[in-house]
C-alpha positions as CSV (number, residue, x, y, z in Angstrom):
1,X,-22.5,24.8,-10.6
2,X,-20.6,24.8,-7.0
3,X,-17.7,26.6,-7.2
4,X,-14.1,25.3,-6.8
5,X,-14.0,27.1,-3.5
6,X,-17.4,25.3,-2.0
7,X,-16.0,22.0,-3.3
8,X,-13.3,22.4,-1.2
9,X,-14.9,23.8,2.0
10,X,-17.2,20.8,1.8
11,X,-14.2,18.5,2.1
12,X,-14.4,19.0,5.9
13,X,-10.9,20.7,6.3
14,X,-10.3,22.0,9.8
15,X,-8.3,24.8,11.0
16,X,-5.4,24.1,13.2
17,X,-4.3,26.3,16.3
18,X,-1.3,28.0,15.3
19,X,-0.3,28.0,19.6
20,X,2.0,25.1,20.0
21,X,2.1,24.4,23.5
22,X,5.5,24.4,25.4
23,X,5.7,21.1,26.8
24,X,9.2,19.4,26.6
25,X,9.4,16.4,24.9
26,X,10.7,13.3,27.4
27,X,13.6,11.2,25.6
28,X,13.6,7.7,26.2
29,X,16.8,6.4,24.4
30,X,15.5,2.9,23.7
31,X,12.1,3.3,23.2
32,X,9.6,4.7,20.7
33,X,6.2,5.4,20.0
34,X,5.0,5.8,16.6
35,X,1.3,7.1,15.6
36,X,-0.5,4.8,12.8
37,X,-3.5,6.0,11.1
38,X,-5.0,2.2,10.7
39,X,-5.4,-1.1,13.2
40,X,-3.9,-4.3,11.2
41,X,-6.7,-6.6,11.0
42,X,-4.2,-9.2,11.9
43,X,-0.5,-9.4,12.5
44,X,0.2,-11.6,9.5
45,X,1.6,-10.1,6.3
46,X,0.9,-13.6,4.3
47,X,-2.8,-13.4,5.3
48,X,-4.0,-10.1,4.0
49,X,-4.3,-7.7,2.1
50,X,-4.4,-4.1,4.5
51,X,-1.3,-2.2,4.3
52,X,-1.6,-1.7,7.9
53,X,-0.2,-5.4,8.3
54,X,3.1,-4.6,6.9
55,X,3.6,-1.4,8.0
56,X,4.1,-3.0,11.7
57,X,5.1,-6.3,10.7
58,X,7.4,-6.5,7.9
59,X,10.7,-6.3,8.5
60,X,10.3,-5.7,12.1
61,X,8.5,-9.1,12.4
62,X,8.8,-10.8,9.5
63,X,11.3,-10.9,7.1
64,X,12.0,-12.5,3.5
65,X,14.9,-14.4,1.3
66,X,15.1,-10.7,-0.3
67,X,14.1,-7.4,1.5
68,X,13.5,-3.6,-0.1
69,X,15.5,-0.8,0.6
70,X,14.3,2.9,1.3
71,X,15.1,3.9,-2.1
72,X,13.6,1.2,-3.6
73,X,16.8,-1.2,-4.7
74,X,16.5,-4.6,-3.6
75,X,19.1,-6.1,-1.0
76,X,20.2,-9.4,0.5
77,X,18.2,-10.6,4.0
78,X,17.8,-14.2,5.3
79,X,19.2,-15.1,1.3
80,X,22.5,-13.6,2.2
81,X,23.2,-13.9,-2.0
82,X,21.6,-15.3,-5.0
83,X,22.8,-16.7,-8.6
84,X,20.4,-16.7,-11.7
85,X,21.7,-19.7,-14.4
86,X,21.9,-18.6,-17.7
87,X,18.4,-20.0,-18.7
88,X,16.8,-17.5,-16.8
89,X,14.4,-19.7,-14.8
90,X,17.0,-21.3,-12.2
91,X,17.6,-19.5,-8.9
92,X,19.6,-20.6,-6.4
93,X,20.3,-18.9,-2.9
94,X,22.4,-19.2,-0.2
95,X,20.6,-18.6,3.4
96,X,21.5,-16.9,6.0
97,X,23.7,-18.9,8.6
98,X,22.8,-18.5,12.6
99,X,19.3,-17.2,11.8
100,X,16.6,-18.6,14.4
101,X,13.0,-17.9,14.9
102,X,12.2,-15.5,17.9
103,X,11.0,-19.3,19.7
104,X,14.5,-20.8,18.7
105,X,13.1,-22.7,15.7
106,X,16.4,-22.8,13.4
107,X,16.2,-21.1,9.7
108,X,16.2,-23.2,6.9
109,X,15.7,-24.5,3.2
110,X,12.9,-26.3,4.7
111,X,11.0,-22.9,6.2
112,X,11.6,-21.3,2.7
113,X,10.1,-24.1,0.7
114,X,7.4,-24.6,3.3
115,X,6.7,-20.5,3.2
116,X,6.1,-20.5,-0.9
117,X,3.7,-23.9,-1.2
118,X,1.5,-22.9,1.5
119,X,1.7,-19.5,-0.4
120,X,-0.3,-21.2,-2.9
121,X,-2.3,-24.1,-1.4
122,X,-5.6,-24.3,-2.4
123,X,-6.7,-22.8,1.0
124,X,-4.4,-19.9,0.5
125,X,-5.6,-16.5,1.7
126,X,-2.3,-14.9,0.7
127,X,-3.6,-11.5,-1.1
128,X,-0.6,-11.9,-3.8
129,X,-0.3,-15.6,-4.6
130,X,0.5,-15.1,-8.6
131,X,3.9,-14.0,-7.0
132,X,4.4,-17.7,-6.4
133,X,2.4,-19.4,-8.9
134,X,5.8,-19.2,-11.9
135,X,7.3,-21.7,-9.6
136,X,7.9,-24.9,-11.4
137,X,10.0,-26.6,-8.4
138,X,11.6,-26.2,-5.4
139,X,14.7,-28.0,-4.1
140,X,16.7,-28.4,-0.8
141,X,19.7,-30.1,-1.3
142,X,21.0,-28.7,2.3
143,X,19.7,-26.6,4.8
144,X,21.5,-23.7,3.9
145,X,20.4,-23.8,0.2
146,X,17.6,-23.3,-2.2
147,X,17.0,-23.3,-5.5
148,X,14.0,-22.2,-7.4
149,X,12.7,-23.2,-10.7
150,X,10.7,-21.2,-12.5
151,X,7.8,-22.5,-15.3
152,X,8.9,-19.4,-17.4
153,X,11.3,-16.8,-17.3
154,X,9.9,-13.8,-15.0
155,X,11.3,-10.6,-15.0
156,X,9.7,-9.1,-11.6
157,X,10.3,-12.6,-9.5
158,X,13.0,-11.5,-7.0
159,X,11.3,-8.2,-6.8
160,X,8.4,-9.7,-5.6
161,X,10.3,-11.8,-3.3
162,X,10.9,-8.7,-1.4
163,X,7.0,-8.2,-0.2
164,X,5.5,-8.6,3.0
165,X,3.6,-11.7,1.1
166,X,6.6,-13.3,1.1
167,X,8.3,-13.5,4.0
168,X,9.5,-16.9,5.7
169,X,7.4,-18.1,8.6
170,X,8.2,-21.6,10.6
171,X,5.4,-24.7,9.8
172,X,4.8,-25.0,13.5
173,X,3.9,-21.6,14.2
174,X,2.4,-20.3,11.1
175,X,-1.4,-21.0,11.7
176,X,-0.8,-18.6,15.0
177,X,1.1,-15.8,13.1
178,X,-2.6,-13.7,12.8
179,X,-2.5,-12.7,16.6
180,X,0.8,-14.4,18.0
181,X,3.1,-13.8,15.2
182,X,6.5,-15.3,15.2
183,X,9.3,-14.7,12.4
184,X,13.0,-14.0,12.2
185,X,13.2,-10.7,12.8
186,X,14.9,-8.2,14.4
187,X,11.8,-7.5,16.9
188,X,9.4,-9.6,18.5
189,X,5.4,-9.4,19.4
190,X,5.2,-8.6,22.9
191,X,1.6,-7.4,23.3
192,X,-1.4,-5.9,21.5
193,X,-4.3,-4.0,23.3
194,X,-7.1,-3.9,20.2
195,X,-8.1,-0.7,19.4
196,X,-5.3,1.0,20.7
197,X,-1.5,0.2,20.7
198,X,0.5,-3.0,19.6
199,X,4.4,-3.6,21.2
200,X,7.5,-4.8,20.0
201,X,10.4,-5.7,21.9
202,X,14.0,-6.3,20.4
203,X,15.0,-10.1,19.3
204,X,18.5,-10.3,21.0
205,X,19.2,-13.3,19.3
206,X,18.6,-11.6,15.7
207,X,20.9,-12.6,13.5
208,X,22.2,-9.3,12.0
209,X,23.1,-6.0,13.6
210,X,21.8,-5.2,17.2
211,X,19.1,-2.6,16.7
212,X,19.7,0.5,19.1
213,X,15.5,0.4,20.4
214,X,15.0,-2.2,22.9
215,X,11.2,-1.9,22.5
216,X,8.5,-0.1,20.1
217,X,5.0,0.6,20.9
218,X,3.0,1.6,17.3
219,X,-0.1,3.5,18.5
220,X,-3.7,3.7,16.3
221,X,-5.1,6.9,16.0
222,X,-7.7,7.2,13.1
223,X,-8.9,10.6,13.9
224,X,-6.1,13.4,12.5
225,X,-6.6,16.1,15.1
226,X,-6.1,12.9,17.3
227,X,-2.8,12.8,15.6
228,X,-1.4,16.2,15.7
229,X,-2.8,16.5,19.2
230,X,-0.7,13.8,20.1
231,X,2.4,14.7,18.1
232,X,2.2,18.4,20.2
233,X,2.0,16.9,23.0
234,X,4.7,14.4,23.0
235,X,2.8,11.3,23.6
236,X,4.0,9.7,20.3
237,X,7.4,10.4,18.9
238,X,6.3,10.0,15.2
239,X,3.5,9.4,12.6
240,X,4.1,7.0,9.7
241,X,1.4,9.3,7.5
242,X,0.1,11.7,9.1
243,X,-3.9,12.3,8.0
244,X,-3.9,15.9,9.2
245,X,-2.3,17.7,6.2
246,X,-3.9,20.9,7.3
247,X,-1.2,21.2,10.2
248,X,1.7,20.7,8.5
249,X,2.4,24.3,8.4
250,X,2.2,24.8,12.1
251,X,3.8,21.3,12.5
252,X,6.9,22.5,10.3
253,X,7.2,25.5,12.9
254,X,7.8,23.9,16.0
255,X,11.6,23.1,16.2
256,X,10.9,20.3,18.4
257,X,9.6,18.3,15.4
258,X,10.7,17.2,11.7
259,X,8.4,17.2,8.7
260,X,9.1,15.5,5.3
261,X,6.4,14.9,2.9
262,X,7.3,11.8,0.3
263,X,6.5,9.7,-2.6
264,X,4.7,6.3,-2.1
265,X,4.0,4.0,-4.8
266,X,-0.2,4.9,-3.5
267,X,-2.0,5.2,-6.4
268,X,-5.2,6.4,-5.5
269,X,-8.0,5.5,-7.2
270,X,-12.1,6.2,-7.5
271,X,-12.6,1.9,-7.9
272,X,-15.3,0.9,-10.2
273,X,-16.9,-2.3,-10.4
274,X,-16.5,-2.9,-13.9
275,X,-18.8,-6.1,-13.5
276,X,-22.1,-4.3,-12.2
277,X,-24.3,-2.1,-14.4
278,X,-24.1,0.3,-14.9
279,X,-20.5,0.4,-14.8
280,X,-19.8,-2.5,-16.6
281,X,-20.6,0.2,-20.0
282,X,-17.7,1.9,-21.3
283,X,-19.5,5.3,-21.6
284,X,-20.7,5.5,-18.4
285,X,-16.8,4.8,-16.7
286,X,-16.1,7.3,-19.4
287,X,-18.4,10.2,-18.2
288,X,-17.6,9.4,-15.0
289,X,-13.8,10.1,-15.5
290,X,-14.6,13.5,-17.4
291,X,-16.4,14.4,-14.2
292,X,-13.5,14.3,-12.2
293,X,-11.7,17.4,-11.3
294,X,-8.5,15.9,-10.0
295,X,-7.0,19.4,-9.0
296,X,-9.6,20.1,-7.0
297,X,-9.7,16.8,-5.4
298,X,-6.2,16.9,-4.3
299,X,-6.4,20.2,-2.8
300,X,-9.5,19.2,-0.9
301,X,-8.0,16.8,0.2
302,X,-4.3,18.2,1.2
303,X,-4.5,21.6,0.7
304,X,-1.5,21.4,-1.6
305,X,-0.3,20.1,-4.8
306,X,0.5,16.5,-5.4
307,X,1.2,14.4,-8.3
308,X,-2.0,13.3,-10.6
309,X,-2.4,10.7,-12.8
310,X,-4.0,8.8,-15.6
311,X,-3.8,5.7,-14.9
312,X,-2.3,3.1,-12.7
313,X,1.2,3.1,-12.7
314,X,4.0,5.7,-10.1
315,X,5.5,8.3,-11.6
316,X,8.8,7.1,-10.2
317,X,9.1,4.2,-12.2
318,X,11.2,5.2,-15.5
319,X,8.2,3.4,-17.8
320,X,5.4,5.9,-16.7
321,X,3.5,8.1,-18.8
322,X,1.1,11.1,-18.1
323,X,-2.3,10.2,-19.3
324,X,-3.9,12.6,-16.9
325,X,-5.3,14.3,-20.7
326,X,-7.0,11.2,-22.0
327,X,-10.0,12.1,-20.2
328,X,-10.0,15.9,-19.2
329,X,-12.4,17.8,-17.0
330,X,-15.4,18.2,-19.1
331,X,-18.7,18.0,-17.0
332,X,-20.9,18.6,-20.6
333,X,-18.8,15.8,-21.8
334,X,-19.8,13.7,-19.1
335,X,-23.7,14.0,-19.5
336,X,-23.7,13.8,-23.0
337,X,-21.6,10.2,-22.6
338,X,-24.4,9.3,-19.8
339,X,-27.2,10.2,-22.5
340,X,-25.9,8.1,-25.1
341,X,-25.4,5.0,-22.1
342,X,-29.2,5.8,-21.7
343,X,-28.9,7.6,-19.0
344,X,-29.8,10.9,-19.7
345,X,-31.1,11.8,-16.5
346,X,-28.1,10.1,-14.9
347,X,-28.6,7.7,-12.2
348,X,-28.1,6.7,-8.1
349,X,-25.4,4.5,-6.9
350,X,-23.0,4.0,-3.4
351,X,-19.6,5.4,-3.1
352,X,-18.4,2.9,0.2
353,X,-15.8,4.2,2.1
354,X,-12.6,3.3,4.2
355,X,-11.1,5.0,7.1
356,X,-8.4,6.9,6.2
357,X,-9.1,10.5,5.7
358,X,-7.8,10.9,2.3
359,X,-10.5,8.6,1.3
360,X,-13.3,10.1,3.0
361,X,-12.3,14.0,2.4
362,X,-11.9,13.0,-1.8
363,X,-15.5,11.1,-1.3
364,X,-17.2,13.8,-0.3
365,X,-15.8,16.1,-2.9
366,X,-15.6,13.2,-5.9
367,X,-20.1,12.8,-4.5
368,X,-20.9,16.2,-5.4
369,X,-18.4,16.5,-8.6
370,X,-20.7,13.2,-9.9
371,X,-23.7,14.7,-8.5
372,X,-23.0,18.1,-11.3
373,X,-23.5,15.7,-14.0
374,X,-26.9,13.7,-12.5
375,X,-24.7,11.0,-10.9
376,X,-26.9,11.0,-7.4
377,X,-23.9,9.2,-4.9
378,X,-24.7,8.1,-1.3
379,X,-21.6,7.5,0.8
380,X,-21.7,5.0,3.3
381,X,-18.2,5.2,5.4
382,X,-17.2,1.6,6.2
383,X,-14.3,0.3,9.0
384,X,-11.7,-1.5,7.8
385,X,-12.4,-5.1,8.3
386,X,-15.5,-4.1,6.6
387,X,-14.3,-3.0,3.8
388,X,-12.1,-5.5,3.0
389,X,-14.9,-8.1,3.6
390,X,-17.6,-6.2,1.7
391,X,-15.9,-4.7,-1.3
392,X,-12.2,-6.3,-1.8
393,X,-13.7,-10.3,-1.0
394,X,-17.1,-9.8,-1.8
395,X,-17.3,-7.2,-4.2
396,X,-20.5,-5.6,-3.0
397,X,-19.7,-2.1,-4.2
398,X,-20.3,0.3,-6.8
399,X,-17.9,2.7,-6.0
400,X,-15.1,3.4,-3.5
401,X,-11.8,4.8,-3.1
402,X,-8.7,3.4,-2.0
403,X,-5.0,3.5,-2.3
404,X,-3.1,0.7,-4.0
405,X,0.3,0.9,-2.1
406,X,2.3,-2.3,-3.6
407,X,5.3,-1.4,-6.2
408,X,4.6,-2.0,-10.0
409,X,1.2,-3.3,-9.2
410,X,-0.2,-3.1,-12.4
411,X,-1.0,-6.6,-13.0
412,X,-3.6,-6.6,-10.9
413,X,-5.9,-5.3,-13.3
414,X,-5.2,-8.9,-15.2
415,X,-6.7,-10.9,-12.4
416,X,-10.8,-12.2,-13.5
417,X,-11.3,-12.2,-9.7
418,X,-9.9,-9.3,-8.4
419,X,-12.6,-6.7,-6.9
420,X,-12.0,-4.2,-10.3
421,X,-13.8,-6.9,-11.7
422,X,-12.5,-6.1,-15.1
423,X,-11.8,-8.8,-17.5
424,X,-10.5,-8.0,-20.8
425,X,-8.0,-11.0,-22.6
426,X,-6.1,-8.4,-24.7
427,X,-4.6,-6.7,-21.1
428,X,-4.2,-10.0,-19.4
429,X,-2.0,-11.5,-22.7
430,X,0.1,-8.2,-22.6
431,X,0.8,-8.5,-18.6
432,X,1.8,-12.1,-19.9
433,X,4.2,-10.9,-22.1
434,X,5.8,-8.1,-19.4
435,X,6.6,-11.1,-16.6
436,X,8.6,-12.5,-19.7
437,X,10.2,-10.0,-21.3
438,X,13.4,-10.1,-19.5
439,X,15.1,-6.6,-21.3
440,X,14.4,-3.6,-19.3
441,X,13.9,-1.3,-22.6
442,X,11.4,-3.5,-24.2
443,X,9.4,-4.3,-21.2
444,X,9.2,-0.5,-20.3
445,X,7.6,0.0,-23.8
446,X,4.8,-3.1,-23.1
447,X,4.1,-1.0,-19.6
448,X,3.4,1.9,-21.5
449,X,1.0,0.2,-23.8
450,X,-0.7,-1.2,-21.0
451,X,-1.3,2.0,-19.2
452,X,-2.8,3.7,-22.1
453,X,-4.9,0.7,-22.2
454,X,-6.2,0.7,-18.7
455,X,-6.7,4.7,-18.9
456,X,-8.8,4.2,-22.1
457,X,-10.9,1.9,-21.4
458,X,-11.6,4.2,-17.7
459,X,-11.2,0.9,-15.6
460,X,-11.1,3.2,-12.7
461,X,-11.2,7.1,-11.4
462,X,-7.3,7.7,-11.6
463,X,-7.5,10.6,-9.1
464,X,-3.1,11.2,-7.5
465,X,-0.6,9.5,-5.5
466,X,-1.0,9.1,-2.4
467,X,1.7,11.2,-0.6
468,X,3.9,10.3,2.3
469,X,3.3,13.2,5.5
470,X,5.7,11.7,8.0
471,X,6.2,14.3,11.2
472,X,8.8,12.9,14.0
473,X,10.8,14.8,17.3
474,X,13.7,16.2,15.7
475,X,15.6,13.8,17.9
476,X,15.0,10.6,16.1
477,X,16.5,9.5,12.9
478,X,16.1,6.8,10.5
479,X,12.4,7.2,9.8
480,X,11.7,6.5,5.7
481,X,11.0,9.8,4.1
482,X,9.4,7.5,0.9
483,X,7.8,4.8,1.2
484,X,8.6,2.4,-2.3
485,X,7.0,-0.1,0.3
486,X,4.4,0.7,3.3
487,X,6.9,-0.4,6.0
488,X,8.6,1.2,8.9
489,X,12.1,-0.6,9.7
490,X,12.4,-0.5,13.7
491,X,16.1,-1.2,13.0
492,X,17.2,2.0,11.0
493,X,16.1,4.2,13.7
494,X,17.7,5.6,16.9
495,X,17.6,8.4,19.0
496,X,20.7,11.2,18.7
């Protein structure tokens, strides 16, 4: 059997130089660079589903009635406050006064209740339209007001509100937003050279506080040693995630830079498409998941300990459970579930691949653990656009892996059409009673049941999540440490 030690090696990890070249950092005051691992596809958050979209846009770009805050807590933006009746199903906000679109176009009721319909028109591509479908009615009595209606009482609704799915565009300029994007934030699209670098320059007519960057350039870098090479040298003053974890040591020596590694709400996961045999048998998800060495996935992956788990839900949220035991490392355990599928001499299938490196570093790794129990895996790396055409529209996959970065996401897994593919009525009628259980206490207790449920039935390869490597020049401040959402706020940061 190959040894820990070979499983690791064969994850592709590279050596970094420990020489840090001497080259002074230059400091431009109000400007940044910041290194991203992956291109947007587009430059609207209400289009898509690649977190790569509201890392650069939301916020910055874009903004909502509601917006999240670095640790998570939910905070007043173009709704500058709110008031839920005592039925539980009527909201009514008060908007933001003096708030314009970057082309002048003033903020109103009328761009909110625009923003939610076309959120679920029947040509809606928004990736999170049951955020929207509780809506019973919306009403304008004035510009500056709206109030909200809801079919039933739903206890994540103004969370939600706070995604990049939900932010307020204008009706004139919304078909444009996927290469010319227009919103009310505090920065505005300048430019964007495909393949290399999109820029932002400030929105002097934002309504809330002046930021201190006049303009932000966020540079795309798939390849890590690309990314560290560019950190030493000074070429980018920060990296939302960096992909290299191998350097962090040397990176954490050099005084001239900051690392912190954080929590996201990533939980990464070997996807299964419960649909297509042979996945769509219990036993054979089942073997799989005993076949998974999570430890030794992690480490091949990052060389150092991050937080596993058993099924889809963050360890920061105060309803999770560890389930990581339900289905321990037991490769006999594995074949002998395969042999009863009928599959004793297990069987070939595709493990399709995205960019980012913790995806392709675990695939190798997760190939040959499946390959020790007769589960032959080809991996066939994909781009991007690719993969969200191929496997999370089309479903054209047997396996992959991917990190699910959206807070308390869980309900997913109670959508027939989603790319899991799994459909089971006794986890969709227990999502339906979460959104309306309105107590904290009780819902936390129905999130509990439906995690053991999802981990028992193996929907997926619960593998760890994903962590947050963010290196910057020691100079700048204001760069999020977690990430409870996969945004960078141009606005927090300046230069000291």
């Amino acid at each position: 059997m190959t040894t820990r030690r070979e499983l690791l090696a064969g994850a592709g990890l590279a050596a970094v130089a420990t020489q840090m070249p001497a080259i002074a950092f230059a400091q431009v005051k109000d400007s940044v660079t910041i290194g991203m691992t992956l291109e947007p596809p587009t430059l609207d958050p209400t289009s898509g589903a690649a977190q790569a979209i509201r890392e650069v846009t939301l916020q910055n770009i874009f903004e909502g009635l509601v917006r999240m805050d670095r640790t998570g807590k939910i905070q007043p933006c173009l709704a500058e406050s709110w008031e839920i009746a005592p039925d539980n199903v009527t909201y009514r906000f008060t908007l933001r006064s003096g708030a314009t679109f970057h082309d002048g176009t003033p903020f109103t009721s009328a761009e909110v209740k625009f923003s939610f319909e076309r959120a679920v028109a029947p040509d809606s591509t928004n990736a999170q339209r049951q955020l929207f479908t509780p809506i019973a009615e919306i009403a304008t009595p004035d510009p500056a007001t709206v109030v909200i209606k809801l079919k039933q009482p739903t206890a994540s609704f103004l969370y939600g509100l706070s995604w990049g799915d939900a932010v307020i565009v204008a009706p004139a300029t919304a078909a444009n937003n996927k290469t010319a994007p227009i919103g009310t934030g505090p920065f505005k699209f300048a430019r964007w050279n495909r393949g290399d670098r999109l820029e932002l320059t400030r929105f002097d007519g934002y309504w809330g506080q002046k930021p201190s960057l006049a303009k932000a350039t966020f540079r795309f870098m798939s390849d890590p040693q690309a990314q560290v090479a560019a950190l030493r040298a000074g070429d980018v003053d920060a990296n939302t995630n960096l992909s290299a974890p191998e350097a962090v040591p040397q990176l954490q020596a050099d005084p001239r830079l900051k690392v912190t590694i954080g929590k996201t709400e990533g939980e990464t996961v070997l996807a299964t498409n419960n649909a297509k045999p042979p996945f769509d048998n219990p036993r054979v998800r089942q073997a799989i998941a005993h076949a998974l060495d999570r430890k030794t996935i992690a480490l091949g992956v990052y060389g150092f300990d991050v937080t596993l788990i058993g099924s889809h839900f963050s360890p920061l949220h105060p309803a999770y459970i560890d389930l990581t035991g339900t289905y321990p490392y037991d490769p006999e355990k594995a074949k002998a579930l395969l042999k009863e599928a009928g599959f004793p001499n297990g069987f070939s299938c595709t493990l399709k691949l995205p960019p980012p490196s913790y995806a392709r570093r675990a695939g190798e790794i997760v190939a040959a653990l499946l390959g020790q129990v007769g589960i032959n895996v080809s991996i066939e790396p994909l781009e991007f656009p690719q993969w969200l055409e191929r496997v999370f529209r089309n479903k054209d996959y047997d396996l992959s892996i991917i990190a699910h970065t959206e807070p308390l996401d869980i309900d997913i897994y109670a959508r027939d059409d989603y790319y899991f593919q799994y459909r089971n009525p006794a986890f969709k009628a227990l999502i339906a009673r979460i959104a309306g259980t309105l107590d904290e206490g009780e819902r936390n207790e129905l999130y509990k049941q439906a995690q053991r449920m999802l981990a028992e039935d193996a929907v997926n390869g619960f593998l760890f999540i994903l962590p947050k490597i963010t290196v910057a020049k020691a100079e700048l401040e204001g760069m999020w440490t977690d990430w409870p959402l996969p945004v960078t706020p141009l606005a927090e940061l300046r230069w000291r």
